[in-house]
Backbone bond lengths (Angstrom), bond angles and torsions (degrees), N, CA, C in turn:
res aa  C-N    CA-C-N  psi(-1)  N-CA   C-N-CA  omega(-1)  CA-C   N-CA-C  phi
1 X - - - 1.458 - - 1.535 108.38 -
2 X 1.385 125.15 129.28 1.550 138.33 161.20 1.119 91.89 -23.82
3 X 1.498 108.56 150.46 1.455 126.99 170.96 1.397 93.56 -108.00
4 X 1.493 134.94 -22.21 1.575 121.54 -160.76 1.809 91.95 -76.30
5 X 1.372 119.09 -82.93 1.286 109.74 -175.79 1.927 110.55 2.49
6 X 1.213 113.68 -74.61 1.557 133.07 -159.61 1.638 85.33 -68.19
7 X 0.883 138.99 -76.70 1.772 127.54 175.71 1.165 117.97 -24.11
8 X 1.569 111.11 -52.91 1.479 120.96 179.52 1.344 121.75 -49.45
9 X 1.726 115.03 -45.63 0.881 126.28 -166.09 1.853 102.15 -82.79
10 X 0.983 114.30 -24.57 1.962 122.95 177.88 1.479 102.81 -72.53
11 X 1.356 120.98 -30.00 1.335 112.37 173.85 1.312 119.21 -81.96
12 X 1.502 112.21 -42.70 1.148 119.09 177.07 1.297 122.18 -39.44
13 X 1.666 103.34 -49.89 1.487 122.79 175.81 1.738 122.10 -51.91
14 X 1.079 77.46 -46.41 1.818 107.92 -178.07 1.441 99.11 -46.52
15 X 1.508 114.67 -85.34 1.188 118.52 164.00 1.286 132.21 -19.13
16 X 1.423 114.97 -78.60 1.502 119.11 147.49 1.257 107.94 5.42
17 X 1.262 109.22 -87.44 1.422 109.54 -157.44 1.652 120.60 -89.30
18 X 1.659 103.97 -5.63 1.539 75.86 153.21 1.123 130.19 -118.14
19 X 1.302 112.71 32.39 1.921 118.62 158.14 1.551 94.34 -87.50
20 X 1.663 137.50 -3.02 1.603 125.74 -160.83 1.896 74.67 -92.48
21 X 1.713 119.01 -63.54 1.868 119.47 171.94 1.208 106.18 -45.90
22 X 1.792 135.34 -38.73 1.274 94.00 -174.80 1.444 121.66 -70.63
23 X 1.372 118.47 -41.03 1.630 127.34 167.88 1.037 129.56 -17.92
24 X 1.794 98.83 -62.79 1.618 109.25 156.20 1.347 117.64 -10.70
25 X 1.712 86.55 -85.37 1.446 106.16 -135.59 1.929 96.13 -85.44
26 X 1.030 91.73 -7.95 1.986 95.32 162.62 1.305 109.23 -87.40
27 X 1.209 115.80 -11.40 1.946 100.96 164.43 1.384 95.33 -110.84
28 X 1.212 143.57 10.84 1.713 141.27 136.36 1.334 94.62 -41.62
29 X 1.566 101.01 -90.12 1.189 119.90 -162.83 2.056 130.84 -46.42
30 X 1.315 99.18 -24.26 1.547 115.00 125.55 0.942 143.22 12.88
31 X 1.487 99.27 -99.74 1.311 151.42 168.11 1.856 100.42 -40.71
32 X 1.197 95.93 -61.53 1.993 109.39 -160.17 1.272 96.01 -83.62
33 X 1.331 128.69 -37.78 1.523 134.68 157.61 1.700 114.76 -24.00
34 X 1.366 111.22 -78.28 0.986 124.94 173.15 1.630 138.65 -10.97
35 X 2.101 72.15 -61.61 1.947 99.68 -162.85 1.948 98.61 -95.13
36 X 1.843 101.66 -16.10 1.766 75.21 159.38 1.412 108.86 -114.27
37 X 1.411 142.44 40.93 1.435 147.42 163.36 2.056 91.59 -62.29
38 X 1.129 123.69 -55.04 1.264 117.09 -172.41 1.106 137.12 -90.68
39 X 1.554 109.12 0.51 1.148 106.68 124.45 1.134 142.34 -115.09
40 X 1.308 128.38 20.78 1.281 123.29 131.60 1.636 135.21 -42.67
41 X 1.382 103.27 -39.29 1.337 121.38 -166.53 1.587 86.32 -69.89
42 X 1.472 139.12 -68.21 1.209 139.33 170.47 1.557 129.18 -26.48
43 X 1.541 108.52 -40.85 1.250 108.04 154.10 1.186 132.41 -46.57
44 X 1.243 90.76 -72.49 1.638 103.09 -173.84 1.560 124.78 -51.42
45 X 1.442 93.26 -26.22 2.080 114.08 163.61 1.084 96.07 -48.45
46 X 1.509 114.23 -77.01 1.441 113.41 -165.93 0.876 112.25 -49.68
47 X 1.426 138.56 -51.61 1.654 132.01 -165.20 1.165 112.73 -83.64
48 X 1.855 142.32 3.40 1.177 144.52 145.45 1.028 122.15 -47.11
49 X 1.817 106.36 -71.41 1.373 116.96 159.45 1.816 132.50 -34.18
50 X 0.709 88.19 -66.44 1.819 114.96 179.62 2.054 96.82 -30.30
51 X 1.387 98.10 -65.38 1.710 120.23 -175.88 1.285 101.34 -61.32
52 X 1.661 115.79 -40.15 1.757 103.35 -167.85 1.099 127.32 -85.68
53 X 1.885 99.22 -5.60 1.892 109.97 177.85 1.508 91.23 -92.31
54 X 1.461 134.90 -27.44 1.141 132.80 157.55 1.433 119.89 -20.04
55 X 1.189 114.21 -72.18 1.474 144.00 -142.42 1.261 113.95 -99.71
56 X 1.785 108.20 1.81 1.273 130.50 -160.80 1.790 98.20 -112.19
57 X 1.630 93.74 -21.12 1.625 85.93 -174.38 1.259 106.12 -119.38
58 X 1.250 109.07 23.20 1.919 113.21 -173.32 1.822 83.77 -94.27
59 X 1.269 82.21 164.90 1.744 111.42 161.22 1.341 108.40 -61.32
60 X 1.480 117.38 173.43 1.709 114.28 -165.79 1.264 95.68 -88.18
61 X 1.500 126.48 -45.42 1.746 146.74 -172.46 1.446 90.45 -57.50
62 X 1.547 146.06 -38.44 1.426 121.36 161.80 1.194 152.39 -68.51
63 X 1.538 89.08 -6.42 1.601 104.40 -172.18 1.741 107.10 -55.93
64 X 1.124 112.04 -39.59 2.033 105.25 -153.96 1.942 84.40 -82.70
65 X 1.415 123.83 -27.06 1.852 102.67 164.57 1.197 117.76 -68.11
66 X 1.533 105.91 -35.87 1.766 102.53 175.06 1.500 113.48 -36.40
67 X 1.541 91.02 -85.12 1.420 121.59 168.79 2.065 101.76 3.18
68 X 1.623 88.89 -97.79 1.198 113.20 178.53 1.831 115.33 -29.76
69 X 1.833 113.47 -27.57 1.412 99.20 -172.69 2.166 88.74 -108.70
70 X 1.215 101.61 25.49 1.447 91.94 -175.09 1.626 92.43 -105.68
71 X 1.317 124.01 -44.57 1.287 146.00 156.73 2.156 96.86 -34.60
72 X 0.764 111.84 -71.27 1.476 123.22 175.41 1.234 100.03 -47.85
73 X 1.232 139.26 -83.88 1.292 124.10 -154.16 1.643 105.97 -81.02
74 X 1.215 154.52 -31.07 1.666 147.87 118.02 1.951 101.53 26.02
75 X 1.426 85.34 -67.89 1.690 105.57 -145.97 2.353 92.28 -69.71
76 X 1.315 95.15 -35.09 1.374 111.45 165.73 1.549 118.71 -55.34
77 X 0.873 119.51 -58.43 1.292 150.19 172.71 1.595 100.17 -37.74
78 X 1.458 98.66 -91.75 1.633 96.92 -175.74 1.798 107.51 -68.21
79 X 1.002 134.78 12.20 1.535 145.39 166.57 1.871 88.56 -54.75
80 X 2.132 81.33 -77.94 1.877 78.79 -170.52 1.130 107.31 -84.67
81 X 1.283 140.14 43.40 1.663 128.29 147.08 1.773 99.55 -80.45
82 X 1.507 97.01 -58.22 1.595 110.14 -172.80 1.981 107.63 -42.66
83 X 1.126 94.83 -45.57 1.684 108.25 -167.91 1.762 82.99 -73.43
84 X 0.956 124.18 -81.22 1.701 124.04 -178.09 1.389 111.00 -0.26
85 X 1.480 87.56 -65.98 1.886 101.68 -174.10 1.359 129.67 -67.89
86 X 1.723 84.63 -16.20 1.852 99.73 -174.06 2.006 89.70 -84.99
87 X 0.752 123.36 -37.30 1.763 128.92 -172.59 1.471 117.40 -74.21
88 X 1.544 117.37 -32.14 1.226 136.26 179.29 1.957 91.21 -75.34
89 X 1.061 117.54 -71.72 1.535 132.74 176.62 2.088 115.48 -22.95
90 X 1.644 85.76 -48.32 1.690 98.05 178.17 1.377 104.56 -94.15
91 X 1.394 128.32 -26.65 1.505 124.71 162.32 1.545 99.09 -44.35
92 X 1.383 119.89 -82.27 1.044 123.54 -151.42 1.910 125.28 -72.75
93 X 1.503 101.09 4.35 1.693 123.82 173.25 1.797 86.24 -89.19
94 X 1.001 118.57 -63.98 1.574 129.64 -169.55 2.132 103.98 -45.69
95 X 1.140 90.94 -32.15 1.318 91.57 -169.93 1.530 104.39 -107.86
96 X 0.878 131.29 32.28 1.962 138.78 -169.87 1.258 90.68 -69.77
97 X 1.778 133.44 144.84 0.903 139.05 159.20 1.335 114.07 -72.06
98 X 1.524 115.29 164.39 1.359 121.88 -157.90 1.659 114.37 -77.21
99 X 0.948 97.61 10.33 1.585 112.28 178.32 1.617 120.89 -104.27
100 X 1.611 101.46 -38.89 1.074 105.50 -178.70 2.041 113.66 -95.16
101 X 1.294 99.60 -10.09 1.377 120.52 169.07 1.659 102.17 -57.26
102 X 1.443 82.97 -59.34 1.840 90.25 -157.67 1.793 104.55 -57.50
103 X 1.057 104.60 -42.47 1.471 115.70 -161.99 2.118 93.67 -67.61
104 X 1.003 137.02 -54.54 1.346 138.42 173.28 1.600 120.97 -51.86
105 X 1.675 100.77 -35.90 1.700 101.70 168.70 1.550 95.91 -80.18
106 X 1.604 142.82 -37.89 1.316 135.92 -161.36 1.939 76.58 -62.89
107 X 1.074 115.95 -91.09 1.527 117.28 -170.25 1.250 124.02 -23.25
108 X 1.352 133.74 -38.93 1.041 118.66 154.19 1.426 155.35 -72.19
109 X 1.712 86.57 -22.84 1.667 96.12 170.49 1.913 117.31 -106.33
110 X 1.649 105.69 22.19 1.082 130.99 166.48 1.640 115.14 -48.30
111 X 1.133 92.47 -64.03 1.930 114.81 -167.08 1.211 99.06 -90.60
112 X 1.849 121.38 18.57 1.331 96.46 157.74 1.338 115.42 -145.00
113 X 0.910 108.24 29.42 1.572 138.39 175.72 1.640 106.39 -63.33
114 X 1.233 98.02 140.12 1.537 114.21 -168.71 1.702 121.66 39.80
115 X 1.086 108.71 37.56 1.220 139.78 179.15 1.840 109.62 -99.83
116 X 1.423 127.94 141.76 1.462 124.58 -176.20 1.631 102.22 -96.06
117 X 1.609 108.57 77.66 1.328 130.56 175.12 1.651 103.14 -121.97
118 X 1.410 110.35 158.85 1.579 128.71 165.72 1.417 80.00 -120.33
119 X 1.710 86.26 146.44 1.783 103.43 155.83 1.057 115.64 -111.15
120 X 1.122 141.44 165.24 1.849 161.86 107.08 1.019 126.61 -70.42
121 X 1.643 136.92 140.16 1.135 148.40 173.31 1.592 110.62 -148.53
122 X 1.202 116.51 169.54 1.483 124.65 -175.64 1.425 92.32 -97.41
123 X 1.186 92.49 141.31 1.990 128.51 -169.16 1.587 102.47 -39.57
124 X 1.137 115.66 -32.03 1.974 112.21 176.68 1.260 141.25 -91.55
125 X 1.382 88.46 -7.85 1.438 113.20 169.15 2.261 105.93 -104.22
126 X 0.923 78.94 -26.77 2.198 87.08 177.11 1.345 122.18 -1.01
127 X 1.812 84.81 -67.10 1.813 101.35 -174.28 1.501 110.99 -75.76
128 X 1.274 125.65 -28.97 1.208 138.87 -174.03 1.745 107.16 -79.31
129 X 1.419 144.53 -34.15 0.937 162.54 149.65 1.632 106.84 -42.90
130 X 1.299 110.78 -73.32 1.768 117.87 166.92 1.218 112.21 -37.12
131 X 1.562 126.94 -51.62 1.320 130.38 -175.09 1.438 132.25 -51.62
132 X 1.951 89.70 -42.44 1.500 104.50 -174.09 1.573 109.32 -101.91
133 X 1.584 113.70 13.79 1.333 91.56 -176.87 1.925 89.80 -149.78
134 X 1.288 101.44 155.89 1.554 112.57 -178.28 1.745 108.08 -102.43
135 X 1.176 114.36 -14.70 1.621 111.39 155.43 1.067 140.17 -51.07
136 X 1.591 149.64 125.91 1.259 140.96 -124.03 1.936 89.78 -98.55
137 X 1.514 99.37 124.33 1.336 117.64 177.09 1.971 113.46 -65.96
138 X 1.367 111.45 110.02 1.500 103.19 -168.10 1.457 127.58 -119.96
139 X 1.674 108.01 22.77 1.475 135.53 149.00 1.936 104.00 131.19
140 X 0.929 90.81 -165.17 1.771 114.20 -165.50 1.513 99.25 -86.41
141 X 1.356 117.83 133.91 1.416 137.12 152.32 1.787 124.92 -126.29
142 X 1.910 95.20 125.77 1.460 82.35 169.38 1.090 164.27 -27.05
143 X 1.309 134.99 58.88 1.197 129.40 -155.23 2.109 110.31 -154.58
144 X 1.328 107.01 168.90 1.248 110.90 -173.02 1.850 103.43 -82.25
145 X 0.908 124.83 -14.96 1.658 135.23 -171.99 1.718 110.50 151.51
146 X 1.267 82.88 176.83 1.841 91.04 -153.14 1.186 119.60 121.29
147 X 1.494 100.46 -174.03 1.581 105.69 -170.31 1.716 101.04 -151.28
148 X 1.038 139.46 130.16 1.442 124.30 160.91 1.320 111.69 -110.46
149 X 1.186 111.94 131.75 1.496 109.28 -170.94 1.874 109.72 -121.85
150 X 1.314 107.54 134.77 1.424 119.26 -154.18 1.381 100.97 -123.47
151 X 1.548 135.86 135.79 1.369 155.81 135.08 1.307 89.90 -11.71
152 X 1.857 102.94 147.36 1.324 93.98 171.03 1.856 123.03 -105.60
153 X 1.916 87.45 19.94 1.271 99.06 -178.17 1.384 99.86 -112.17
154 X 1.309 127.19 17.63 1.380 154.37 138.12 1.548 109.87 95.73
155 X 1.640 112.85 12.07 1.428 134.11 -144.40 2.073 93.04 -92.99
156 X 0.945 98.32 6.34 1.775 84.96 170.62 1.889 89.74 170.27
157 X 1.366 88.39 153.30 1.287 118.66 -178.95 1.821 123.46 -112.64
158 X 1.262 105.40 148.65 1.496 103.15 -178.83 1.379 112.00 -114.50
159 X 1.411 144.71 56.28 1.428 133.74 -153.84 1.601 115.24 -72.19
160 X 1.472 104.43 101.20 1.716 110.52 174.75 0.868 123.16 -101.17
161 X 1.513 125.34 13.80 1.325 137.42 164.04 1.638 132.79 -40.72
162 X 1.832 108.17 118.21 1.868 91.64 -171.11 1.731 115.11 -46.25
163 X 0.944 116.30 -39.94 1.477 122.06 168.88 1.974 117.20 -24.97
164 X 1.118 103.54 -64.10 1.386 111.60 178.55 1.559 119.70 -77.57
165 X 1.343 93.81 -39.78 1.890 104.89 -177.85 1.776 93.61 -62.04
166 X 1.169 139.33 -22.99 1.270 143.86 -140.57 1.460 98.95 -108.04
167 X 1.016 80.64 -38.65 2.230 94.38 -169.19 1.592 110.46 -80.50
168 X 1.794 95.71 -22.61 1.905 99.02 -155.84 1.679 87.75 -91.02
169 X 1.326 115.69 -19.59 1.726 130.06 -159.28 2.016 85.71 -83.56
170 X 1.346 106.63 -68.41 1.702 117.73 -171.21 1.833 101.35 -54.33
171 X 1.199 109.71 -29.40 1.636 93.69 -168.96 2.109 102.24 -98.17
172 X 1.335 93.13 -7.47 1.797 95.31 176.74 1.397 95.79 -98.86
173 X 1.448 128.88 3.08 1.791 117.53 -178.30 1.041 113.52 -117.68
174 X 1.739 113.93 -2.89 1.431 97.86 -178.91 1.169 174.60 100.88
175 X 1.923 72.67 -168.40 1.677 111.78 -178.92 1.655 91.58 -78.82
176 X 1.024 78.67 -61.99 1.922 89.69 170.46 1.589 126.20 -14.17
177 X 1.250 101.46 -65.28 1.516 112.07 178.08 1.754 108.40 -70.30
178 X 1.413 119.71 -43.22 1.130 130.77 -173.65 1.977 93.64 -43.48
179 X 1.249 110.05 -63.20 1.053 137.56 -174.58 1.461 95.51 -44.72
180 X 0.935 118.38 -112.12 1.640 120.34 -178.51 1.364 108.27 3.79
181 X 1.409 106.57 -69.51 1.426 117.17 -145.14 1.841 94.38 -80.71
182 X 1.148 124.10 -36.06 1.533 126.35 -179.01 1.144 129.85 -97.16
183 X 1.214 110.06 2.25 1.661 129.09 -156.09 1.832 115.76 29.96
């Protein structure tokens, strides 16, 4: 029997399910969106102000460098709001209560159950991983939660780790977040 069909269908799955984590964790991220929009907005007050009493006591011939480093530090500004929110976001995946942990590793290692996979997980999640899944447990990987799950002819990898689902969600949103948070 073809091996592609049965590949096809592991990716398919794969996929599947991590646009079902990215969803998630983009209405997480939401969530953290939200609660630092105001203070962001406060920042950026301050650092309007701050530049325009600046710019108020320069010479006229400085204004368009001002300008240009007020524009610069702005663009800084919402850098670490964006990064803030991105750190607050993996803080708070890292810290999931044990309920809501369990239920995201059950989901992920759902669709691959009785399947000829080894798993990995990071050392704090271990016993909890073993529990919920009958696939042969095949040690610890860096990461904040997740699961990576590997062929057992070791020939391709599935990385479902919150780490990556988190990063692939923050670098496909953005414009997105920019948006929210800056209008």
């Amino acid at each position: 029997m073809p091996l592609e069909p049965i590949i096809e269908e592991i990716v398919r799955k794969g996929h599947q399910q991590v646009a079902e984590i990215k969803s998630s964790a983009e209405e997480e991220a939401e969530k953290i969106i939200l609660e630092a929009k105001e203070n962001a907005k406060e920042i950026l007050k301050r650092a309007r102000e701050e530049a325009e009493k600046e710019a108020e006591r320069l010479r006229r011939q400085e204004i368009s460098s001002i300008n240009l480093e007020m524009k610069k530090e702005e663009l800084n500004r919402k850098r670490e709001v964006v990064e803030n929110v991105y750190q607050m976001l993996v803080e708070k995946v890292a810290n999931l209560d044990g309920k809501e942990r369990e239920e995201l590793l059950k989901k992920l290692l759902s669709k691959y159950e009785g399947q000829d996979y080894v798993v990995y997980s990071n050392k704090k999640d271990e016993e909890l991983v073993k529990k919920l899944t009958k696939l042969e447990y095949a040690g610890n990987v860096d990461c904040i939660g997740g699961v990576v799950l590997e062929s057992k002819d070791g020939e391709f990898r599935i990385n479902l780790t919150f780490d990556t689902l988190l990063q692939e969600v923050y670098e496909s949103k953005m414009k997105d977040i920019y948006e929210k948070l800056f209008g």
